[in-house]
C-alpha positions as CSV (number, residue, x, y, z in Angstrom):
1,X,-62.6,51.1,50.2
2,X,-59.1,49.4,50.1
3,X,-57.5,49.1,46.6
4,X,-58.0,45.7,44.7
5,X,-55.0,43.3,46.2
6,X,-52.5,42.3,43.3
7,X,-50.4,39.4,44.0
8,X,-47.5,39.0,41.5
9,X,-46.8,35.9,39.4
10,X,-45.2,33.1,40.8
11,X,-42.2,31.9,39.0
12,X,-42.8,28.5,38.7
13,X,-39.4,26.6,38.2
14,X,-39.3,24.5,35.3
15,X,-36.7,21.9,36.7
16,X,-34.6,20.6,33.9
17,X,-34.4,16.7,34.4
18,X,-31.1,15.4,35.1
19,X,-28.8,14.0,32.0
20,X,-29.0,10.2,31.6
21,X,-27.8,7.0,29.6
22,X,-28.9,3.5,29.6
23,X,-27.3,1.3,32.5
24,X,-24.6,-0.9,30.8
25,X,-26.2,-3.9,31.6
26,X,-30.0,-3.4,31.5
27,X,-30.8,-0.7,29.3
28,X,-32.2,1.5,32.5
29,X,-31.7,5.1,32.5
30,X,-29.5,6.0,35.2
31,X,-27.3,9.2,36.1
32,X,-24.7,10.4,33.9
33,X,-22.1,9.9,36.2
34,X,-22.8,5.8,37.2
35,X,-22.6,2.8,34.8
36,X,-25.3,0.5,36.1
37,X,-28.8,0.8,37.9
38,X,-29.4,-0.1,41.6
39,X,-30.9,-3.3,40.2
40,X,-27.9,-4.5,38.7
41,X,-25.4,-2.8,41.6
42,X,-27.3,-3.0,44.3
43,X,-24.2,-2.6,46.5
44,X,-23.1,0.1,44.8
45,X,-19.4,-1.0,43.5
46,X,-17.3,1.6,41.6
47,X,-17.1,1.8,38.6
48,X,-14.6,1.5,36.3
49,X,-12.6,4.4,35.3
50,X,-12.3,5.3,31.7
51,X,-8.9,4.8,32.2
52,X,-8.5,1.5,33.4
53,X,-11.1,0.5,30.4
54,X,-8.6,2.5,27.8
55,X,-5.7,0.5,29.3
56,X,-6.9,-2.6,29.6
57,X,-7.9,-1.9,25.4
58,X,-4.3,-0.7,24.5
59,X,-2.9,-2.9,26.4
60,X,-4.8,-6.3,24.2
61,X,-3.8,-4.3,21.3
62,X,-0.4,-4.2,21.6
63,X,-0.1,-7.8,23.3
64,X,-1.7,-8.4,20.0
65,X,0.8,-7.0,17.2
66,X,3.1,-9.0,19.3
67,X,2.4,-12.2,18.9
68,X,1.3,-11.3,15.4
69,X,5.3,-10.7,14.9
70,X,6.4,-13.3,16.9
71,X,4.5,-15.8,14.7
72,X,5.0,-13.7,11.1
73,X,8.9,-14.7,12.3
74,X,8.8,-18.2,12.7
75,X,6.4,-18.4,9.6
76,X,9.2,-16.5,7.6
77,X,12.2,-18.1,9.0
78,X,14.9,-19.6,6.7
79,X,13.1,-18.2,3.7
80,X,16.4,-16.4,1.1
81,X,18.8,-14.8,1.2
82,X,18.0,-14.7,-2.6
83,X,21.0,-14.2,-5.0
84,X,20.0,-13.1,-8.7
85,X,21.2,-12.0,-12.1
86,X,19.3,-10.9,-14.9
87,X,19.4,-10.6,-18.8
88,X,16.9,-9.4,-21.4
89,X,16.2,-9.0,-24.7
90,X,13.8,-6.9,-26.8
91,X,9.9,-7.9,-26.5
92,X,7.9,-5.4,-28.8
93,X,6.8,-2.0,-26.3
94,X,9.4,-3.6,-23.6
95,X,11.8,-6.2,-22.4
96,X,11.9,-10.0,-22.0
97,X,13.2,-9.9,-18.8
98,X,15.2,-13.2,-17.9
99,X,16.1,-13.4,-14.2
100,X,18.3,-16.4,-12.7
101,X,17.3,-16.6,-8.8
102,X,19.1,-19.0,-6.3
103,X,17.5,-19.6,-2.6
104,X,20.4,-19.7,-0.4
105,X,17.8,-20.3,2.8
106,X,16.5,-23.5,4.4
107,X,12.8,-22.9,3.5
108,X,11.0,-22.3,0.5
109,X,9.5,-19.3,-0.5
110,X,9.1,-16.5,-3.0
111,X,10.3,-13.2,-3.4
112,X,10.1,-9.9,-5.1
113,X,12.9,-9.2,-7.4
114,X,13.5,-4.9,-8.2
115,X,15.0,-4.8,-12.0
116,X,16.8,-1.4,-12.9
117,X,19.8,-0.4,-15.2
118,X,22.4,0.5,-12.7
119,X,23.7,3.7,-15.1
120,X,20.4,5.1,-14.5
121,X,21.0,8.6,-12.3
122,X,17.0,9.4,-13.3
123,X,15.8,8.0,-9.7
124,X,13.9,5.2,-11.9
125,X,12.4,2.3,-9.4
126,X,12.6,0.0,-12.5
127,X,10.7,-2.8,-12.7
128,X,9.0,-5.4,-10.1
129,X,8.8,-9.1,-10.7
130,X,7.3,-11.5,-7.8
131,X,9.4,-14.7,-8.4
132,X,7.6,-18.1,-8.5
133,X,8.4,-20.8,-5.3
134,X,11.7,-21.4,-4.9
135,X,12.8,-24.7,-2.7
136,X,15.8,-24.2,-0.4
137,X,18.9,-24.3,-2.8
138,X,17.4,-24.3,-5.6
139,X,17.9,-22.2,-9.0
140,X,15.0,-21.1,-10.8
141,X,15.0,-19.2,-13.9
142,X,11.8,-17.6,-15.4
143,X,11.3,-14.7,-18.3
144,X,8.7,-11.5,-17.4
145,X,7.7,-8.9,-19.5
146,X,8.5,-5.3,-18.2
147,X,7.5,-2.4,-20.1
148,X,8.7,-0.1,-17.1
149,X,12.7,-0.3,-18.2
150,X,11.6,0.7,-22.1
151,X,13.0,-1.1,-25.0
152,X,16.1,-1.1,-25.1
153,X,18.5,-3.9,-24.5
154,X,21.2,-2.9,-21.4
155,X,22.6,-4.4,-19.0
156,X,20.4,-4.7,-15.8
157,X,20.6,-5.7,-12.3
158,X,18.3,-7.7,-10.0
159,X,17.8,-7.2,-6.5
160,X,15.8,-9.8,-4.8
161,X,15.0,-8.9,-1.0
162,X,13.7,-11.8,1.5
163,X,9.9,-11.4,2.7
């Protein structure tokens, strides 16, 4: 009598199915490493690198910030140089603020005038007034309330800067 026969376990390999995505243009799953299904590249074209893809976006991005300076130029052209003085006179927790601002450009525009005692060693920024339209040689004088400079009456200076 012959001993019972054992046969040992067969392994059976659980095959892992390969890693997918969806085709770019259809949604089908396709390798990892292509971008579109046989259906829609049945000749089987090359893909794209990542690369060329990247470059071809930084590339539009930067074509784009330039024409986005080229035309903020021409929209601010001939706007100041603004000249200005100012004056002021107490106004209850602050100053009346009176600045005197000429255009000396050839188009029309505003700007934003920086109001500060020029004794001041403190670092102060001082105060920040936005100007109303000014036409091309044209004086316009206006009063703001600044609370930023304190109370008391000194004499200040007003820097106006072009857009």
């Amino acid at each position: 009598m012959s001993a019972p026969r054992t046969v040992p376990p067969v392994a059976t390999a659980s095959t892992r199915p390969a890693p997918t995505h969806a085709c770019v243009r259809c949604g089908a799953p396709v390798a990892i490493d292509v971008g579109l299904c046989e259906r829609c590249n049945p000749l089987g074209l090359r893909d794209s690198s990542s690369s060329q893809v990247h470059g071809i976006v930084v590339g539009g991005i930067i074509g784009f910030i330039v024409i986005l300076a080229i035309a903020g130029r021409f929209a601010l052209a001939g706007i100041g140089p603004f000249e200005a003085s100012a004056s002021a006179v107490p106004d209850g927790t602050g100053l009346a603020v009176t600045l005197t601002v000429t255009n000396q450009g050839t188009g029309s525009g505003q700007t934003t005038c920086r109001v500060s005692d020029p004794a001041d060693r403190t670092g102060s920024l001082g105060g920040f007034v936005l100007s109303p339209k000014i036409d091309p040689g044209q004086t316009v004088t206006f009063t703001q309330h600044l609370t930023e400079l304190g109370a008391t009456v000194r004499p200040l200076t007003a820097d106006c800067s072009t857009p």
